[in-house]
DOPAVEX-303891 format. One line per field, with one value per residue (C-alpha): residue number from 0; residue in one letter; z, y, x. Coordinates in Angstrom, 1 decimal, always signed. Layout:
<rs>
k <- (NUM/...)
r <- (A/...)
Z <- (Z/...)
Y <- (Y/...)
X <- (X/...)
</rs>
This chain:
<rs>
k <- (0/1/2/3/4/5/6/7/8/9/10/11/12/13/14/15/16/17/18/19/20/21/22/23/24/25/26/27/28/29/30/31/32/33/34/35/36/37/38/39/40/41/42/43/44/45/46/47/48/49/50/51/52/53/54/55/56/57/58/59/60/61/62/63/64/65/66/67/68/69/70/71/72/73/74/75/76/77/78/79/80/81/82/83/84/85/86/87/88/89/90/91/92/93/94/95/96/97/98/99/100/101/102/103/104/105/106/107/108/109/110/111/112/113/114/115/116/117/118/119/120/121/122/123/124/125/126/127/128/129/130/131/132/133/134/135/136/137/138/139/140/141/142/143/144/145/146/147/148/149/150/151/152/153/154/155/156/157/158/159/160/161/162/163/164/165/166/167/168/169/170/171/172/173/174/175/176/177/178/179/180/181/182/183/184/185/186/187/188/189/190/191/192/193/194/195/196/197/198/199/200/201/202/203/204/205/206/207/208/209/210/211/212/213/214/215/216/217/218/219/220/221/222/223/224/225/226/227/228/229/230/231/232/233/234/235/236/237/238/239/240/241/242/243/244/245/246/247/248/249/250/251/252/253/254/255/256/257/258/259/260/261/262/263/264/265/266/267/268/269/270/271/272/273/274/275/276/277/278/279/280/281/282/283/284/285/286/287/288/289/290/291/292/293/294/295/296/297/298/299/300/301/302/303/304/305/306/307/308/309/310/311/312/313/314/315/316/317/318/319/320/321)
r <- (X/X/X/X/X/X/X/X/X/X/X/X/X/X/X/X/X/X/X/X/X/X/X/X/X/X/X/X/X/X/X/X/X/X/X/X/X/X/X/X/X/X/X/X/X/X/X/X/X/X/X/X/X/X/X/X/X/X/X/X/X/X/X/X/X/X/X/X/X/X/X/X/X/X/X/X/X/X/X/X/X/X/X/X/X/X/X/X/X/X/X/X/X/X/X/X/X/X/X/X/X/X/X/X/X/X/X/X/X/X/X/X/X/X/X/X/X/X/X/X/X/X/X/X/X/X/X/X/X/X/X/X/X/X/X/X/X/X/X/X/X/X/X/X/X/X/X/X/X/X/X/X/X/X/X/X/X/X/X/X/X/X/X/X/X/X/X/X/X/X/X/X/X/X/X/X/X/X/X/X/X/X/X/X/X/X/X/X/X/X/X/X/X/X/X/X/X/X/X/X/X/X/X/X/X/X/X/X/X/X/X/X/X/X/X/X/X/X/X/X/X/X/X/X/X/X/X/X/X/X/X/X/X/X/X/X/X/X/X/X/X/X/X/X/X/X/X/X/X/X/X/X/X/X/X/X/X/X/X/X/X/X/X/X/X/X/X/X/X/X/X/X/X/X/X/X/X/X/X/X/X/X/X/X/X/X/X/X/X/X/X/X/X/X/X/X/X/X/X/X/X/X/X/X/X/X/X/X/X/X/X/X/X/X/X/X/X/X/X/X/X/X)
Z <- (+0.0/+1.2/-2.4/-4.0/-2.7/-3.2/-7.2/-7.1/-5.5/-7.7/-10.8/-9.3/-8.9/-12.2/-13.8/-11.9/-13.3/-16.9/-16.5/-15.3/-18.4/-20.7/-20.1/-22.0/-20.5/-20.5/-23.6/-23.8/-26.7/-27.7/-30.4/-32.0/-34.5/-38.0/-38.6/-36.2/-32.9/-33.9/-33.3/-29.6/-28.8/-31.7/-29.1/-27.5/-31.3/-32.0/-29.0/-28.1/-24.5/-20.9/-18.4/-18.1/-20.9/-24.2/-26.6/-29.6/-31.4/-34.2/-35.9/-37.4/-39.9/-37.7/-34.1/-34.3/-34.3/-31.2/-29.7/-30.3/-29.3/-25.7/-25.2/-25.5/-23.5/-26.5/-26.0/-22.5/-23.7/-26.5/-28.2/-28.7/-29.1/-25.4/-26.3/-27.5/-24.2/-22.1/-23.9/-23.0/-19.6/-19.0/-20.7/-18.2/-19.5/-16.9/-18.0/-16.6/-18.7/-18.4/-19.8/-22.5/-26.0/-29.5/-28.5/-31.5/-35.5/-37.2/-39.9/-42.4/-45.6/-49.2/-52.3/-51.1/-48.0/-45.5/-43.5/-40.3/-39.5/-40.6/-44.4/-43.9/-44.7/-47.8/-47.9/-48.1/-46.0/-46.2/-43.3/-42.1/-40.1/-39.6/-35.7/-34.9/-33.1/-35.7/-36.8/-33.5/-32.4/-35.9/-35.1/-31.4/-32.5/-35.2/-32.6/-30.0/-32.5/-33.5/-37.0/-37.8/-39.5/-41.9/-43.6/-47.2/-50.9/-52.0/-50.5/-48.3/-47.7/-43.9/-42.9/-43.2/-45.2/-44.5/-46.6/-45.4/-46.9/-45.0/-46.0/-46.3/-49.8/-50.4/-50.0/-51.7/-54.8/-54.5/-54.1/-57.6/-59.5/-58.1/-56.6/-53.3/-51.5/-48.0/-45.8/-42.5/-42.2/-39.8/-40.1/-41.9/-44.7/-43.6/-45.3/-48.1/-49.3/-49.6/-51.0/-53.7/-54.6/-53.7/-50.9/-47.7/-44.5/-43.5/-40.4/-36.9/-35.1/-31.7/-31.8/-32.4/-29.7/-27.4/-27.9/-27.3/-24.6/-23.1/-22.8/-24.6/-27.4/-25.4/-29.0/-27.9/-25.3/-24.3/-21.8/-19.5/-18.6/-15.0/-14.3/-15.8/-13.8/-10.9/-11.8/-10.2/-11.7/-15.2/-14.9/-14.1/-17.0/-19.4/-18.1/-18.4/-22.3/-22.5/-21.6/-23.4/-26.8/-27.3/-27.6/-29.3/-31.9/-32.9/-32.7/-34.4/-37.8/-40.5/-38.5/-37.8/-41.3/-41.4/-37.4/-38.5/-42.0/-40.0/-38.1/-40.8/-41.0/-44.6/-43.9/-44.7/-48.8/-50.0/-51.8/-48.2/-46.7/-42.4/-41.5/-38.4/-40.1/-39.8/-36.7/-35.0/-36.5/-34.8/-31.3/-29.8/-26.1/-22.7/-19.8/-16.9/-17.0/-13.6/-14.7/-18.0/-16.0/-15.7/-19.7/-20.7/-18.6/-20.2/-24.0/-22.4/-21.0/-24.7/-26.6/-24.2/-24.6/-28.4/-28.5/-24.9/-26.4/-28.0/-24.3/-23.5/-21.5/-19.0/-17.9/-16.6/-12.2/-10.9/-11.6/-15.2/-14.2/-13.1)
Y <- (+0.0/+2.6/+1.8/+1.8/+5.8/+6.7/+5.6/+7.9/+11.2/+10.8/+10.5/+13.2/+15.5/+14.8/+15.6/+19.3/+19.6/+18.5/+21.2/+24.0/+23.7/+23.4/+26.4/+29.6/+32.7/+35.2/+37.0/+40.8/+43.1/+46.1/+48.8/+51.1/+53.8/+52.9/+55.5/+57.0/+55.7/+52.5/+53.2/+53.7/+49.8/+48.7/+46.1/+44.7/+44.7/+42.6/+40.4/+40.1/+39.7/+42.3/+40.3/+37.2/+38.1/+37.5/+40.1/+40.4/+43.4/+45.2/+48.4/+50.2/+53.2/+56.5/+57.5/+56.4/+52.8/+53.5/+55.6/+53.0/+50.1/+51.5/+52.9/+49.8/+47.9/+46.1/+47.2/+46.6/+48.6/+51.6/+53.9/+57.2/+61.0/+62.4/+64.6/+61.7/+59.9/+62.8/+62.9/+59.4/+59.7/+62.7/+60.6/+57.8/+55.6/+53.3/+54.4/+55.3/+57.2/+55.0/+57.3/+60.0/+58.1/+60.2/+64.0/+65.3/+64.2/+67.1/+68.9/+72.1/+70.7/+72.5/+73.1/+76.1/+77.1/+79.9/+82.1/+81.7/+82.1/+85.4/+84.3/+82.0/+85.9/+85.9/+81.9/+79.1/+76.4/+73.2/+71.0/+68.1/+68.2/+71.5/+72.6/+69.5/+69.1/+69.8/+72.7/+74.0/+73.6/+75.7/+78.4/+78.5/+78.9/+81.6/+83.4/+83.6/+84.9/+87.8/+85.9/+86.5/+83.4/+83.1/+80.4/+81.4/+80.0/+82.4/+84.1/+87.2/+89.7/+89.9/+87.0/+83.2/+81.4/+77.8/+75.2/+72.2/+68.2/+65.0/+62.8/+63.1/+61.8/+64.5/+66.7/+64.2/+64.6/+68.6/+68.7/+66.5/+69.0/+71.6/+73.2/+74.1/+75.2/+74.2/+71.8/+70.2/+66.2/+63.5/+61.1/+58.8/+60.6/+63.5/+61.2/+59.8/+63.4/+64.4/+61.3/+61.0/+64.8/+66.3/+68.5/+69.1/+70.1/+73.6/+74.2/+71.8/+72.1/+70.6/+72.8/+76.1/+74.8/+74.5/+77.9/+79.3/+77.3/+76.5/+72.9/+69.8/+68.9/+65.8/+64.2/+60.4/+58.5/+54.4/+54.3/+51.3/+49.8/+50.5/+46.6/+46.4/+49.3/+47.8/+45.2/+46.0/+43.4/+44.2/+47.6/+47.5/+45.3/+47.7/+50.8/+48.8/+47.9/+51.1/+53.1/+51.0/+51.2/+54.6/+52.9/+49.6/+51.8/+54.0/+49.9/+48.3/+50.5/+47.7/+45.9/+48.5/+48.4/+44.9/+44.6/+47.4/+45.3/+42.1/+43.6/+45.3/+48.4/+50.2/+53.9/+52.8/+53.3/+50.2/+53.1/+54.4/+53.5/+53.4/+55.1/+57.5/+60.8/+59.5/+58.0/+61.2/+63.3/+60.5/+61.8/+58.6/+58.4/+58.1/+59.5/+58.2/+60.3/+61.3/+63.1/+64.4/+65.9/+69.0/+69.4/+67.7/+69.8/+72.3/+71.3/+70.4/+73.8/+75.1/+73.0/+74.2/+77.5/+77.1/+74.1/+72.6/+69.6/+68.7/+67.9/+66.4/+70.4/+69.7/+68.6/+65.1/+64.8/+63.3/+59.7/+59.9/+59.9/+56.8)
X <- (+0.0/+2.6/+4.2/+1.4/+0.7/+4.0/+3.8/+0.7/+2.7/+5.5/+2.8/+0.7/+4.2/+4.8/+1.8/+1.8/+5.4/+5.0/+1.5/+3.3/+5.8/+2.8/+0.9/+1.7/+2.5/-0.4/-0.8/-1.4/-1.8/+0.1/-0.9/+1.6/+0.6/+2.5/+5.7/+8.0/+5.6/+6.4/+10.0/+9.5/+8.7/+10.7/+12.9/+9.3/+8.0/+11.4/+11.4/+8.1/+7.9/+7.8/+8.1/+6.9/+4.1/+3.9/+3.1/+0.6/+1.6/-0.4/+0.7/-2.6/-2.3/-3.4/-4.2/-8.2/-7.7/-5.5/-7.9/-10.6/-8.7/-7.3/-11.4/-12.4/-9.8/-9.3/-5.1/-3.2/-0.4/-0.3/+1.6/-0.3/-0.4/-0.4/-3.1/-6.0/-4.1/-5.9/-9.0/-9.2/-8.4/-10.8/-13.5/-13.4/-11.2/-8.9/-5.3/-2.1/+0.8/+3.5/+6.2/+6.9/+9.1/+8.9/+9.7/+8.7/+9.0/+7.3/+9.1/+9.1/+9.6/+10.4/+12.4/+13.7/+15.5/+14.2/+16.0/+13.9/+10.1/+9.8/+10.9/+7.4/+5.6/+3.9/+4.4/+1.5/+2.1/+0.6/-0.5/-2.4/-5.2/-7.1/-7.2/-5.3/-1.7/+0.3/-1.7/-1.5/+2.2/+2.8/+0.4/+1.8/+5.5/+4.3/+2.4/+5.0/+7.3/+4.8/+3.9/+0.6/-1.6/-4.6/-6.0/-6.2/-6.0/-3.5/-0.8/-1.0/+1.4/+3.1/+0.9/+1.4/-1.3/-2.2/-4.0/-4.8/-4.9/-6.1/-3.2/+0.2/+0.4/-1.9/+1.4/+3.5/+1.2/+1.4/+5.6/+5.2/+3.2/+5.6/+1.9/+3.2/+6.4/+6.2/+4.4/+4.3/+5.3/+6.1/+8.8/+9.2/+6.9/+9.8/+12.6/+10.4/+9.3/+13.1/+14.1/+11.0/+10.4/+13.9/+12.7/+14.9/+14.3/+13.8/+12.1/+12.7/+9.0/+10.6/+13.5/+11.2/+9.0/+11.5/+12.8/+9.8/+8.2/+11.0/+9.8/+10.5/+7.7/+6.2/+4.4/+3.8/+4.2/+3.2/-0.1/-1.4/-4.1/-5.1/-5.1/-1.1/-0.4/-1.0/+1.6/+5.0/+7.0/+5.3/+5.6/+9.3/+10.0/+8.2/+9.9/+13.3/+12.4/+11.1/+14.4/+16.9/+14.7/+16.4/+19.8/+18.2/+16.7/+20.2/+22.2/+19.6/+18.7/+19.4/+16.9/+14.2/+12.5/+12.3/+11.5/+8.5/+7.1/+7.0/+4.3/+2.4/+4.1/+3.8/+4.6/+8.1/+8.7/+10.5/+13.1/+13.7/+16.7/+15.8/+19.2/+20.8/+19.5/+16.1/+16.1/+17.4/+14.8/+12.1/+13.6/+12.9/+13.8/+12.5/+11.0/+9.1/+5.8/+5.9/+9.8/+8.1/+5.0/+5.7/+7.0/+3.7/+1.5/+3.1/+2.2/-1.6/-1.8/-1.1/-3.2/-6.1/-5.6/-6.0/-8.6/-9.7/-11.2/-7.9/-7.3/-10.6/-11.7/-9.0/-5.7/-5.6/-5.2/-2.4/-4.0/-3.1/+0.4/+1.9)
</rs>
């Protein structure tokens, strides 16, 4: 008998081993925006893990699947706009920002060069998005520097006229038909515009911010769910993956493009070479949000003073921070 039961514990120790080693780690979901957002979780994209969790990763084209999928819990972990992160928060949704990672990828580009803002007079420039960040961060910087701003078809003397598009190809297609001179872009549609219609870079929208805000342009930044966030272990893991991306990303650039298509990425051209120049101009780094507070209250307190709802009507309490 005692032989008997101890056949059956060793069997029964066995089985609880052979279980344990059989069942997959929990699986959570991650969302990056295609482009230069992407590049922020470009070593979880590559190695798939934080932690002790496996992650499914899906890059969608534009902020609105994002928005959608971290409203309806569908994501665990994002990368989004701070801004629709605070409209988010202020509209109920269980979120913490875990930490502040593209610091700005917007551009001037043209065919020819300008000697500073005030060279913009009696210019059209074309943008994306009517009343929306990138529109606003333009119009802030022109404003502080005593630039005035219209919105007009043609060009008006002493003022800087702006015309907008929905798309970024939208400009591509304009810089082909030599129709316009300047417009606003993101990276990598930045790099693919100089390399496809020979334009250059002529204006640095973080660098003008910074002069004039005296803040750093806090663009994007990775948010949690409120259950994740309560997850020490996980949380430390993701802040560790989070802060060496920034070195992973300038080590790693042969690898980004194909890292990006494996998981649906198309923002990249197939002529485009991923390379240092355009990996700098993604400022991709790091910064706990509870160190970046106080540069992205600053770039809240902006956008409400233009647009509140491009905020959500208020800055987010100290719970958004985590």
């Amino acid at each position: 008998m005692k032989k008997l039961l101890s056949l059956l514990a060793v069997l029964m120790l066995t089985f609880l081993f052979v279980s344990c080693e059989t069942i997959p780690a929990e699986t959570i979901t991650l969302y990056a925006p295609d482009g230069a957002p992407a590049f922020a979780v470009a070593n979880i994209l590559d190695g798939g893990k934080i932690g002790d969790y496996d992650v499914e990763s899906t890059i969608v084209s534009g902020a609105d699947p994002i928005k959608a999928a971290v409203a309806n819990g569908e994501a665990d972990v994002a990368v989004m706009p701070l801004n629709l992160a605070a409209i988010l928060y202020n509209g109920g949704a269980k979120i913490k920002l875990a930490s502040v990672n593209i610091f700005g990828n917007l551009y001037m580009v043209g065919k020819t060069p300008i000697d500073g803002l005030e060279s913009l007079k009696g210019k059209i420039v074309y943008n994306i998005g009517r009343n929306a960040t990138p529109d606003i961060t333009l119009k802030y910087i022109l404003q502080q520097n005593g630039i005035e701003f219209i919105e007009s078809e043609t060009p008006i003397e002493g003022k800087v006229a702006f015309q907008y598009v929905s798309a970024g190809s939208e400009i591509m297609q304009l810089f082909a038909s030599n129709s316009i001179e300047y417009a606003v872009l993101g990276e990598p549609a930045v790099s693919t515009c100089n390399l496809l219609r020979s334009t250059s870079v002529v204006l640095d929208i973080q660098a003008e911010w910074k002069k004039v805000a005296g803040k750093n342009y806090t663009q994007a930044g990775v948010v949690i769910s409120e259950k994740l966030a309560g997850d020490k272990s996980f949380v430390a893991s993701l802040n560790g993956l989070l802060e060496s991306n920034a070195e992973f990303v300038k080590t790693n650039v042969d690898k980004l493009k194909e890292i990006l298509s494996g998981k649906g990425s198309t923002s990249i051209n197939p002529k485009l070479t991923v390379d240092e120049e355009l990996i700098n101009r993604s400022s991709v780094g790091y910064s706990a949000s509870s160190a970046a507070r106080s540069d992205v209250e600053s770039y809240f307190n902006i956008l409400k003073d233009f647009n509140a709802k491009l905020i959500g009507g208020k800055l987010p309490d100290e719970g958004f921070y985590l």
